[in-house]
N, C-alpha and C positions, 0 to 999 in steps of 0.2 A: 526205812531210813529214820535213824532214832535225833538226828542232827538236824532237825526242822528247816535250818537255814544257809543249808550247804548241801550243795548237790550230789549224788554220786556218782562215782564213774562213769558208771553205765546209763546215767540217768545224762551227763554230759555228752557220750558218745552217740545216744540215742537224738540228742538236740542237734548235734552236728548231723549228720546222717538227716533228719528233718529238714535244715534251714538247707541241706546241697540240694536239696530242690529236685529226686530223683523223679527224669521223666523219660518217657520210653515212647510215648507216641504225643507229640506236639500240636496235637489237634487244632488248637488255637491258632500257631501258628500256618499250617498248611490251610485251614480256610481260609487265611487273609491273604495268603500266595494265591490259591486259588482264584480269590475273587477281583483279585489285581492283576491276571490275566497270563499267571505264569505257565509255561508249556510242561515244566515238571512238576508244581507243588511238591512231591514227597519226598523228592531227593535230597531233604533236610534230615530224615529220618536219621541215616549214618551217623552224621554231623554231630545229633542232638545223642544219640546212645552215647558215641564217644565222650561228650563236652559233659552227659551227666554224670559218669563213670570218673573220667579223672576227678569231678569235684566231689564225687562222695570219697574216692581212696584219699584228695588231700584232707577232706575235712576229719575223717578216721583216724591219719597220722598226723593230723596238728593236734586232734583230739588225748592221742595214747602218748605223743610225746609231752604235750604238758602236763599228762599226769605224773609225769616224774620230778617234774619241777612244782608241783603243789599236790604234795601228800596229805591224805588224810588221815587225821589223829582217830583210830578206831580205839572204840570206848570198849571196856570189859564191860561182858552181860552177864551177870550170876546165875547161874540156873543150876537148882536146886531138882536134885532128882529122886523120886520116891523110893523106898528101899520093902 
């Protein structure tokens, strides 16, 4: 990234994708169902796949659709090649 102070794309898409928070087995949570005396704790599992999947697909497509709304000015790189 030659542009210090500006993201790239993929550098954007990978932060979105980061912050949706993808989680597959909620451990966290299921202890705490657990230990407050619930008869299924895991029956959240579903729930949690589903709820982390829609938000990485919206964070992906809020991510690629404003990349059409703020383009990046790519800079020409000279390279000079040996003969």
């Amino acid at each position: 990234n030659e542009q210090k102070d500006t993201a790239t794309n993929a550098m954007v898409t990978f932060m979105a994708l980061n912050t949706a928070g993808i989680q597959l087995i909620p451990a966290t949570i299921i202890a705490v169902l657990a230990a407050a005396g619930a008869k299924n704790p895991t029956a959240i599992i579903v729930t949690t796949i589903v709820a982390t999947f829609s938000g990485a697909v919206a964070a992906v497509t809020a991510a690629k659709i404003l990349q059409r709304f703020f383009p990046r000015e790519e800079r020409e790189v000279d390279v000079e090649v040996a003969e």
